[in-house]
C-alpha positions in Angstrom: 62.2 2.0 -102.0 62.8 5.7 -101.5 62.1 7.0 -97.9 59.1 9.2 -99.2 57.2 6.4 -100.5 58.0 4.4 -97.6 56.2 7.4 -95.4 53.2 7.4 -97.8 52.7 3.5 -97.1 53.0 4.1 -93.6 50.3 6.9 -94.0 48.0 4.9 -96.4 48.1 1.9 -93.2 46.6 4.2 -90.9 44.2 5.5 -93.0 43.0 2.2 -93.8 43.3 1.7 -89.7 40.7 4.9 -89.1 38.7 3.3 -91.6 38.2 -0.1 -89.9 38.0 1.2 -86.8 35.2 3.4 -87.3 33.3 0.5 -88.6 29.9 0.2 -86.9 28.4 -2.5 -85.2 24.7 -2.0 -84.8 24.3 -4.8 -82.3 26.5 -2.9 -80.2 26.4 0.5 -81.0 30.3 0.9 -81.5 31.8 3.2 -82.5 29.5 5.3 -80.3 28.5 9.1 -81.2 27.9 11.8 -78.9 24.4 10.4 -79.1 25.3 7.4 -77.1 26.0 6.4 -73.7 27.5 2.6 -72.5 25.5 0.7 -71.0 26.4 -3.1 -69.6 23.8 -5.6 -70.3 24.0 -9.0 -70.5 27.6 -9.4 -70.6 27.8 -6.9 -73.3 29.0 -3.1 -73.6 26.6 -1.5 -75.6 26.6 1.9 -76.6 23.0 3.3 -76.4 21.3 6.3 -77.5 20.8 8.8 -74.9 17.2 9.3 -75.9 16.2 5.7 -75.2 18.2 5.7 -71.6 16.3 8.7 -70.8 12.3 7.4 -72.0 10.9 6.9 -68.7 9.7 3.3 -70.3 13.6 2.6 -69.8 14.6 -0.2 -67.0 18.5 -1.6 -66.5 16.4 -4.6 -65.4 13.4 -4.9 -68.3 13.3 -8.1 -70.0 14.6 -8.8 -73.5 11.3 -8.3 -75.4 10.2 -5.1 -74.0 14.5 -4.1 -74.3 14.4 -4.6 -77.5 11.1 -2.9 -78.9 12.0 0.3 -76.9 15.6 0.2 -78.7 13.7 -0.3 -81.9 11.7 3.6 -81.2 15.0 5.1 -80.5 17.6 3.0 -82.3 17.3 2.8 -86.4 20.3 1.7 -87.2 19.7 -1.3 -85.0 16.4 -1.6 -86.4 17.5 -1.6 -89.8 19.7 -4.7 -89.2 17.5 -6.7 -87.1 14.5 -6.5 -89.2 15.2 -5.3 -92.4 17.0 -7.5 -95.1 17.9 -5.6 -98.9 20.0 -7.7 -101.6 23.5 -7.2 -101.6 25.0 -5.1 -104.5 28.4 -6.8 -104.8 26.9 -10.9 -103.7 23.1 -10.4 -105.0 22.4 -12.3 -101.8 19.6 -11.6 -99.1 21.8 -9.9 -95.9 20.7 -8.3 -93.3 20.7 -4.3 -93.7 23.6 -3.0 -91.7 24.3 0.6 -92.8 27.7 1.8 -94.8 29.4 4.9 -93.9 27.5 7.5 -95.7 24.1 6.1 -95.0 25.1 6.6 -91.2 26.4 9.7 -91.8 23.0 10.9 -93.6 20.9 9.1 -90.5 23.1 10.7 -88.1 22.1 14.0 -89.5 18.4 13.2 -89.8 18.4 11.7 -86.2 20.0 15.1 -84.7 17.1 17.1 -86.3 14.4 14.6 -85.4 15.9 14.1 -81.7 15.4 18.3 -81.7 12.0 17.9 -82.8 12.4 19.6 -86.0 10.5 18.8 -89.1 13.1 17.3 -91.2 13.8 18.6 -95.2 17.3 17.5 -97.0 18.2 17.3 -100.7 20.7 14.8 -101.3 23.3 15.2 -104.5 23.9 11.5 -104.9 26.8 9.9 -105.9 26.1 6.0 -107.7 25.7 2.8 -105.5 26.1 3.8 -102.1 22.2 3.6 -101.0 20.9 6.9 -101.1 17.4 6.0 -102.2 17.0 2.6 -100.2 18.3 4.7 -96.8 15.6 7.5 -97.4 12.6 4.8 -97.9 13.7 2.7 -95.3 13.8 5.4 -92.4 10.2 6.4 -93.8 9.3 2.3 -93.1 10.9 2.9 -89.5 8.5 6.1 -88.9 5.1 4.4 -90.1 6.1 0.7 -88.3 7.3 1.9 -85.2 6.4 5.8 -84.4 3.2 6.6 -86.2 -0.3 5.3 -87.4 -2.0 7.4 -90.5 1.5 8.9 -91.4 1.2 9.0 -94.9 4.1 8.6 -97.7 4.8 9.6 -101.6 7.3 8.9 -103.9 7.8 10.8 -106.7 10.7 9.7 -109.7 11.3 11.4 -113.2 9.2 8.6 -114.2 6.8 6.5 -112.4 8.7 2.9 -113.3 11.2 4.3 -110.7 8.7 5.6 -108.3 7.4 1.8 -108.5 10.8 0.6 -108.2 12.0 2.5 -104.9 8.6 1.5 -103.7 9.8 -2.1 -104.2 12.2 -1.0 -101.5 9.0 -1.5 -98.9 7.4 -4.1 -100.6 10.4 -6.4 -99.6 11.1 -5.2 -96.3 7.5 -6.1 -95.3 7.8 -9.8 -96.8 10.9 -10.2 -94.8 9.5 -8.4 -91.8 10.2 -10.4 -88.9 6.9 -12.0 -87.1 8.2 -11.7 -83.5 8.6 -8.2 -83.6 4.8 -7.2 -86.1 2.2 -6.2 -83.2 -0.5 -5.5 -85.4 -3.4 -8.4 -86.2 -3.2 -7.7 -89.5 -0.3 -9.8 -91.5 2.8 -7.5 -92.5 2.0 -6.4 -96.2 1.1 -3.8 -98.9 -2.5 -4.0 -99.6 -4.4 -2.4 -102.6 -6.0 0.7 -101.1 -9.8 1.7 -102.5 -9.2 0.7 -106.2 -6.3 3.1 -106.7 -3.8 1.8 -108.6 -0.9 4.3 -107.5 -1.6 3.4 -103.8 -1.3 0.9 -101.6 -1.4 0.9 -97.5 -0.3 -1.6 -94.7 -3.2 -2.5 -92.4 -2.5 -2.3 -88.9 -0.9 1.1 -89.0 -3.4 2.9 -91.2 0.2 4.3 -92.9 -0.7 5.1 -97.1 2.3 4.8 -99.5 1.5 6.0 -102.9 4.0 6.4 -106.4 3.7 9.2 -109.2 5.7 10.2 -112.0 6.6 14.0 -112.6 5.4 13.7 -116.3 1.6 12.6 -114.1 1.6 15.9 -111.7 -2.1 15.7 -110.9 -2.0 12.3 -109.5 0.1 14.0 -106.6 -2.4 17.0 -106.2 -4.3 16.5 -102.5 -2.5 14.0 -101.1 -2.5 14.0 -98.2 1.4 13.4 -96.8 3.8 13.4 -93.9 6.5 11.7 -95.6 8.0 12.7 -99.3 10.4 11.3 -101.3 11.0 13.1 -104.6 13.8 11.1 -106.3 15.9 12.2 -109.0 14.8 15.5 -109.7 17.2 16.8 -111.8 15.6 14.8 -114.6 11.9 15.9 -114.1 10.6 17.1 -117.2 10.7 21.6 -116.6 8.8 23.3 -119.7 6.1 26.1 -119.7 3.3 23.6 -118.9 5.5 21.1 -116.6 7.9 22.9 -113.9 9.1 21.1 -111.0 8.4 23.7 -108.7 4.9 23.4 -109.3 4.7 19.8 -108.6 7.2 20.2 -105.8 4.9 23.2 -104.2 1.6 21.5 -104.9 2.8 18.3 -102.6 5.3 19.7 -99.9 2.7 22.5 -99.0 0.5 19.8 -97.8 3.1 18.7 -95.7 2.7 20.4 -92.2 5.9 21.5 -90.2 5.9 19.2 -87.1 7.8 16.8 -85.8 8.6 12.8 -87.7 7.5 14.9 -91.0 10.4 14.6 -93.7 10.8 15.5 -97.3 13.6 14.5 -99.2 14.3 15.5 -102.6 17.4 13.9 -104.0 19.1 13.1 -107.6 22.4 12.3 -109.4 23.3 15.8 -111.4 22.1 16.6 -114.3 24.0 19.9 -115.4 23.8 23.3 -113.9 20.8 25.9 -114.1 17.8 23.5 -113.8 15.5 23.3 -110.5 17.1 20.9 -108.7 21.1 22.6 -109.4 19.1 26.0 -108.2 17.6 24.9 -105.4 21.3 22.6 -104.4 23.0 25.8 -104.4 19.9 27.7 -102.1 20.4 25.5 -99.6 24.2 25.8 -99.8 23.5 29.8 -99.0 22.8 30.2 -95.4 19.2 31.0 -94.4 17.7 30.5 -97.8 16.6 27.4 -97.9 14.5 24.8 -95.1 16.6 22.1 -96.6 19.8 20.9 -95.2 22.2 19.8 -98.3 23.7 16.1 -98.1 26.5 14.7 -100.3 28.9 11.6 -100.9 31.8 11.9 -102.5 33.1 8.5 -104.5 35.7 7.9 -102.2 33.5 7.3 -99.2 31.8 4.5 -100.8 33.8 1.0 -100.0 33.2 -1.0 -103.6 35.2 1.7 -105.5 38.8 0.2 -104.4 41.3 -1.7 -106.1 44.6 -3.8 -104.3 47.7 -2.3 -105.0 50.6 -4.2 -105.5 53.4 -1.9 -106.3 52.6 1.9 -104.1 55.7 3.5 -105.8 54.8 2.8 -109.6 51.4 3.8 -108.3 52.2 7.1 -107.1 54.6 7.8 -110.2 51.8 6.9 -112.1 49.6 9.7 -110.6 49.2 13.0 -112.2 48.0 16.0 -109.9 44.5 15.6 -109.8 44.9 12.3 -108.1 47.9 13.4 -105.8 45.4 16.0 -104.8 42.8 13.0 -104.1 45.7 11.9 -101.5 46.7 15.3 -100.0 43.7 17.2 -100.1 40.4 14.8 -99.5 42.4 11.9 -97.9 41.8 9.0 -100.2 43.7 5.5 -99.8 45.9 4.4 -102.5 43.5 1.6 -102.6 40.8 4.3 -103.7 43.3 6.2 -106.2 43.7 3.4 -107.8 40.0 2.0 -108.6 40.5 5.9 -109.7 43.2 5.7 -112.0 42.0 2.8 -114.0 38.7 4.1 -113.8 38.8 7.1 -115.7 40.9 5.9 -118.6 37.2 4.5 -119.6 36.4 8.6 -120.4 37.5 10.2 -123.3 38.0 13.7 -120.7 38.4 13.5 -116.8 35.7 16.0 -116.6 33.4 13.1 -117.8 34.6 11.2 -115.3 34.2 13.8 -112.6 30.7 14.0 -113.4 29.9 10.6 -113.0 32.4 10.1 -110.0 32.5 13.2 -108.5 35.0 13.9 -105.6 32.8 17.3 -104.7 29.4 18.7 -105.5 31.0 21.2 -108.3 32.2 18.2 -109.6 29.0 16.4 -109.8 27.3 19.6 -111.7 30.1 19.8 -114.6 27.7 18.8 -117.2 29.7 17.5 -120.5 33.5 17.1 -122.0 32.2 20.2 -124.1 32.3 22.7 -121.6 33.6 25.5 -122.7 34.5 27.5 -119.4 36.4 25.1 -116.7 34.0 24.6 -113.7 36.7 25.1 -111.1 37.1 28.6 -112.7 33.0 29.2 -112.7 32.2 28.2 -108.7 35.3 30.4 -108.0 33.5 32.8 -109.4 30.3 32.6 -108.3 31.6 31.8 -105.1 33.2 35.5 -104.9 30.8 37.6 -105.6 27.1 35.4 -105.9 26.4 36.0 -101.9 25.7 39.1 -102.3 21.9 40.5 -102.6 20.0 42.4 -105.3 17.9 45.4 -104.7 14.7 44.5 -107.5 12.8 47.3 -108.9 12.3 49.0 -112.3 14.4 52.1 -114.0 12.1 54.7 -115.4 12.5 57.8 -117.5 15.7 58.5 -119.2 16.6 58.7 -123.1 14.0 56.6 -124.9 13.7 55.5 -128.4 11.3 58.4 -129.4 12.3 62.0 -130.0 11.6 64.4 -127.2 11.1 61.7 -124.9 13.8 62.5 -122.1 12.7 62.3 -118.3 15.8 62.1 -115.1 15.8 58.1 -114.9 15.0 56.6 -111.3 14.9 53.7 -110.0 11.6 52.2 -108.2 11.9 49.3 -106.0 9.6 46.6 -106.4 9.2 43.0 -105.8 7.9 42.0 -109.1 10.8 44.5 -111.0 12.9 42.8 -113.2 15.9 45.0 -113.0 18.3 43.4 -110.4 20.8 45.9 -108.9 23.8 45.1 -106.4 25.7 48.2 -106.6 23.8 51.5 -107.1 25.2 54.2 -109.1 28.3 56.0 -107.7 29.0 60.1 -108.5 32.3 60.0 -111.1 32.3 56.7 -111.5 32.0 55.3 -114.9 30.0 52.4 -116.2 29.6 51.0 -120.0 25.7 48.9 -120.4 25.7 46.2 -122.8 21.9 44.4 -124.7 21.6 41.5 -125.7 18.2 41.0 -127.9 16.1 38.5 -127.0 12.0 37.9 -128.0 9.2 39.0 -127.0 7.2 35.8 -126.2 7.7 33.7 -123.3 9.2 30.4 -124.6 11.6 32.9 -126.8 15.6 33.8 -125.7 15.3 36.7 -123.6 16.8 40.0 -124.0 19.4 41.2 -121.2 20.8 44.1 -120.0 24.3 44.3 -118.2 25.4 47.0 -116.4 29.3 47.2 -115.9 30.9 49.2 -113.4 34.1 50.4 -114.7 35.9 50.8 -111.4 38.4 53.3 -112.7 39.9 50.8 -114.9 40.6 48.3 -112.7 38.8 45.1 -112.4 35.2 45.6 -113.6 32.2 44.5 -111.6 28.4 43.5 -112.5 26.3 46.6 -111.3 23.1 46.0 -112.2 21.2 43.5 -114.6 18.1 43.5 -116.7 16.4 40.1 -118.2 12.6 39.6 -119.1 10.8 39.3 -122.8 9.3 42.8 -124.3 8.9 44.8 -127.4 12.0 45.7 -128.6 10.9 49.5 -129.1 10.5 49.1 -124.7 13.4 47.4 -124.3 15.8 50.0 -126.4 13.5 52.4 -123.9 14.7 50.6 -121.0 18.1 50.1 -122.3 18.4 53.7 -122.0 16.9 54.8 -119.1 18.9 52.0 -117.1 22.3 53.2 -119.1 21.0 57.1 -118.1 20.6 56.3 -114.5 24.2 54.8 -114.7 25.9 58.7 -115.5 25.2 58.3 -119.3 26.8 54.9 -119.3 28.5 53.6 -122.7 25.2 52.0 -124.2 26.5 49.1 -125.9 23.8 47.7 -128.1 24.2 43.9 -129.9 22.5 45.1 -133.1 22.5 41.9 -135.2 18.6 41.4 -134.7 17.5 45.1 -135.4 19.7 45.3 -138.4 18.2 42.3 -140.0 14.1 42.6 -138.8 11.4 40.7 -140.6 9.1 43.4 -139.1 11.1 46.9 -140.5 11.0 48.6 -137.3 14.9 46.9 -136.2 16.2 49.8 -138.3 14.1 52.5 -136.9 14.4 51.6 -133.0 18.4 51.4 -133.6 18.5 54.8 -135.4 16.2 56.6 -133.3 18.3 55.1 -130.1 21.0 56.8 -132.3 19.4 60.2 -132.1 18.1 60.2 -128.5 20.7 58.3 -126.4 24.0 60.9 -125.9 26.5 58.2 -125.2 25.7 55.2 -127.8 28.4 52.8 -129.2 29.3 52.9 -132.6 31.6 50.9 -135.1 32.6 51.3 -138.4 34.0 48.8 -140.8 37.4 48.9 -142.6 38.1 51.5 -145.4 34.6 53.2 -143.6 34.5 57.0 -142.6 32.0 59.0 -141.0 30.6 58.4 -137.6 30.3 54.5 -138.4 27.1 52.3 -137.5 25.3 52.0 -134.0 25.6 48.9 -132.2 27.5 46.0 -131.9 27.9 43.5 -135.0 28.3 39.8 -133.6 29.3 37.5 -136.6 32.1 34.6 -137.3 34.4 36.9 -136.7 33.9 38.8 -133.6 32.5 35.7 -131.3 35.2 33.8 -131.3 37.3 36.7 -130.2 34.4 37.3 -127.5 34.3 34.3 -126.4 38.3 33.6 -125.6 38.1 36.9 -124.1 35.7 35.5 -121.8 37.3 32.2 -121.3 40.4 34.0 -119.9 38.3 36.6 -118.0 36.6 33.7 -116.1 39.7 32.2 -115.6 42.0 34.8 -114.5 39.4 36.4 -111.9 39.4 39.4 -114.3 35.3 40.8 -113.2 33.2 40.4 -110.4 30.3 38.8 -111.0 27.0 39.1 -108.7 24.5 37.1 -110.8 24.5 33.3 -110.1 22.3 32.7 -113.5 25.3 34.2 -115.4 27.7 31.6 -113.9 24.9 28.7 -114.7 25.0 30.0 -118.3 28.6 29.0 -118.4 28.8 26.0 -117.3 26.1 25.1 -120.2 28.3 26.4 -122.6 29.7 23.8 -125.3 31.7 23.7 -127.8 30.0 22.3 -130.9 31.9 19.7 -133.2 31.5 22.4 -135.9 34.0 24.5 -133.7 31.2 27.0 -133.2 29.8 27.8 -129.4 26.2 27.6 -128.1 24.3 26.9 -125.2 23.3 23.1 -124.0 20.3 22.1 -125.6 17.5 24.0 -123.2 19.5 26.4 -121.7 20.0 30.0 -122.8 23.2 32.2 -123.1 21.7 35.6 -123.1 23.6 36.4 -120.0 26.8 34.9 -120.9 26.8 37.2 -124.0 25.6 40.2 -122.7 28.8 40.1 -120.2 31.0 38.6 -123.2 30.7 42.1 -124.9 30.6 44.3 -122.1 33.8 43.0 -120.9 35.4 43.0 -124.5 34.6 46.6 -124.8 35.9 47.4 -121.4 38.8 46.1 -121.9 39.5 47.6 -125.6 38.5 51.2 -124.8 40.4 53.7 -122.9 39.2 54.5 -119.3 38.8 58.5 -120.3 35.7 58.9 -122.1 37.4 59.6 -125.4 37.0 58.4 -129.0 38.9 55.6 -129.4 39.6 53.1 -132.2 38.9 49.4 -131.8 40.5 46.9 -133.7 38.0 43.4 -133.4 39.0 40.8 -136.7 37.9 43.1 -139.8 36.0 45.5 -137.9 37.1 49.3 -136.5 34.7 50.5 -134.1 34.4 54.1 -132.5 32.9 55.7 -130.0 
């Protein structure tokens, strides 16, 4: 065996060493957190938390019963194992519940917000089988048993069999309650509560627990809650008559900010660009969000290990990603392989990585379809999505009628739908690119980018238009927002005015043509003249977009400011056809409004000049 193996065995024992020694034992404490202090009692070292030894009920000397119902209000993770049992995953046996390392790391975060008396809000990205739901509903138990009468809970699930199942959760842990330790006259159970079938209570403590389904939002409307638990969120049902955010507003606001409130909103990803993915990445943003993000990567979670007889044919075995698994994250061999064996179930490793993910990008990679790599997207976003948007209109400018012209301006306002991160500089030059959306709500919508040319160089998202409107306000719009960028390069995607059901396509384009000084034009092969306004997308000319865009993404060849635009690529698939479209419910009005920008920037010269462009059979000209 070569000496660098023989160091990596050496390595892999004293990770596995760290592991077992950071093992807890709730009866002791150990090992203790900062939270902790030793304490010697009864021939034992226990490490306590520093809340209990300060609680003025607190004695060296008090006897057992009183010791151990004041370590119950301070101590959950010794609660939890003295008096609540779950069934083991791996044995299907009743045990005791003694927390796993990232349940204790999620309670330790709680329990440093609650021990601050702050009201406590997390979203959890969940990884499979490591307790996520079972640790949430058992810390809401440990609130409405020990610290609070009339503290009322919800759970809401994608559907309301799950919402009944995590309830299940409770419905044990009161059978099983202990008797010793259940002050209340009445017995330790769920009770029907006035007729309601969705809601049941436990007498004695006055606490409510009632189940709903996201497809059944009015059940949830008036409750009122201390405690919710909104479970797997990413697959709520989100149309024009069911949004999450409405069901998620019309609960939590009923939740008042004190202390021993919590709300938890947790789910296994489900893609990019839906409620939950938006509201993961808000928290992720510093200041945005009242929720703290939580996640577990596979390798934390003890079942997914395998023995390893042989470390060298192992590690010859091992291609980069999983010798980054060792280097970078820290994993055992023992985890690398349950790894490697693992994912030659998956046709791709990004399937894989979505169900096992080793970090929250990861976990959001939605299919083996992908078009862009997600690595290449967050790198994106993460460069240049921090920054924020100035929101307001653009008004004036070169509209679609004759005569029409007014100095374009820009009018901040709330409500605007024209996002803008870098205003419009004196000599710089910019090119504006539309995409053509409809004018109803459920309809794609029409987008406007504005691309700041930077001399050249690497090109940048300026500004960025997206709603639904009449097409003759949108070509209106189009070219005010172009105007107010010095006459910008107004690249328009023409495909749905050239073909119009209505008749007016035609006219908008070619009065656009007549009003707008600095329009894009092309021209097809053996074609003279001035050529046709707008830009022709077709079975030619997307495919050549889109590779463009694959290697722009890739290379770090644009800044991009807009985090929708990066969600737009990661739903981006490649069909079996060969063809590209968006994931089924998603949109790529973005995506292609950048996809031509970005082609055009990069096959025109810098100096404002005509210039011939050479895309499959087409010759352009501007």
């Amino acid at each position: 065996m070569n000496t660098a193996i023989t160091a990596i065995i050496e390595e892999n024992k004293r990770r596995h060493e760290r592991i077992q020694a950071m093992r807890y034992d709730p009866e002791t404490g150990n090992p203790a957190s900062d939270r902790r202090v030793p304490v010697d009692r009864e021939g034992l070292r226990l490490y306590l938390p520093v809340s209990m030894v300060e609680d003025p009920g607190y004695s060296p000397t008090m006897g057992r019963p009183d010791f151990e119902r004041l370590r119950f209000r301070h101590d959950f993770e010794y609660w939890a194992a003295r008096c609540v049992s779950i069934i083991d995953k791996v044995t299907a046996e009743t045990v005791p519940l003694r927390l796993n390392a990232p349940q204790r790391r999620f309670v330790d975060a709680v329990e440093r917000e609650r021990n601050a008396g702050k009201p406590l809000r997390f979203i959890m990205l969940k990884a499979r089988q490591w307790g996520g739901s079972t640790v949430v509903q058992v810390y809401f138990a440990w609130i409405q048993i020990i610290h609070r009468r009339n503290w009322n809970s919800l759970i809401c699930a994608h559907v309301k069999d799950t919402a009944a199942t995590i309830r299940g959760m409770y419905t044990r842990l009161l059978d099983s309650y202990p008797e010793e330790f259940w002050d209340e006259e009445s017995p330790c159970e769920f009770r029907p509560y006035e007729r309601m079938n969705n809601t049941r209570h436990i007498p004695g403590r006055g606490c409510k627990v009632t189940v709903c389904s996201s497809e059944n939002q009015e059940s949830a409307r008036g409750l009122d809650c201390a405690l919710v638990h909104l479970s797997e969120v990413a697959f709520w049902k989100d149309s024009l008559l069911h949004r999450p955010e409405d069901l998620i507003r019309s609960v939590v606001s009923g939740v008042a900010r004190k202390e021993m409130s919590m709300v938890v909103m947790e789910s296994t990803a489900n893609g990019v660009g839906n409620f939950f993915h938006r509201e993961w990445t808000r928290a992720g943003e510093k200041g945005k969000s009242d929720k703290t993000p939580f996640f577990v990567p596979w390798h934390e979670i003890e079942i997914y290990s395998e023995p390893v007889e042989d470390a060298e044919a192992l590690w010859r075995s091992m291609d980069d990603y999983e010798r980054q698994l060792w280097h970078r994250h820290g994993c055992t061999l023992e985890a690398i392989a349950w790894y490697h064996w693992k994912r030659r179930e998956y046709g791709d490793h990004r399937a894989m990585m979505a169900e096992f993910p080793t970090t929250p990008e990861e976990a959001f990679c939605s299919t083996s379809f992908n078009v862009f790599d997600s690595e290449d997207v967050e790198r994106l976003r993460a460069e240049g999505c921090g920054i924020e948007a100035e929101k307001g209109e653009v008004n004036g400018g070169h509209g679609p009628q004759p005569g029409g012209f007014k100095t374009p301006e820009f009018v901040p306002c709330r409500s605007g739908l024209c996002r803008v991160w870098r205003r419009p500089a004196k000599g710089s030059a910019y090119i504006a690119s539309v995409d053509i959306g409809g004018r109803s709500r459920g309809s794609d919508w029409s987008v406007i980018t504005v691309l700041d040319r930077n001399g050249g160089g690497r090109p940048e998202v300026a500004a960025q238009w997206r709603g639904h409107i009449d097409h003759d306000l949108l070509a209106g719009k189009a070219a005010a927002l172009a105007g107010w960028y010095n006459d910008a390069l107004l690249v328009v995607e023409s495909n749905t005015w050239e073909t119009s059901s209505e008749g007016r396509g035609r006219y908008i384009l070619d009065m656009l043509a007549e009003t707008y000084p600095n329009l894009y034009y092309r021209r097809e092969r053996g074609e003279t003249g001035p050529g046709r306004p707008g830009f022709h997308t077709n079975v030619s000319t997307k495919p050549a977009l889109i590779a463009h865009l694959i290697a722009m993404v890739r290379d770090g060849g644009y800044v991009e400011h807009d985090s929708g635009a990066c969600d737009e690529l990661l739903q981006y698939e490649a069909r079996p056809d060969g063809s590209y479209a968006a994931r089924r419910g998603c949109h790529d009005d973005i995506l292609m409004s950048r996809a031509i920008a970005l082609w055009v920037h990069s096959e025109t010269a810098y100096e404002l000049v005509p210039v011939k462009i050479n895309l499959g059979r087409l010759v352009s000209i501007w």
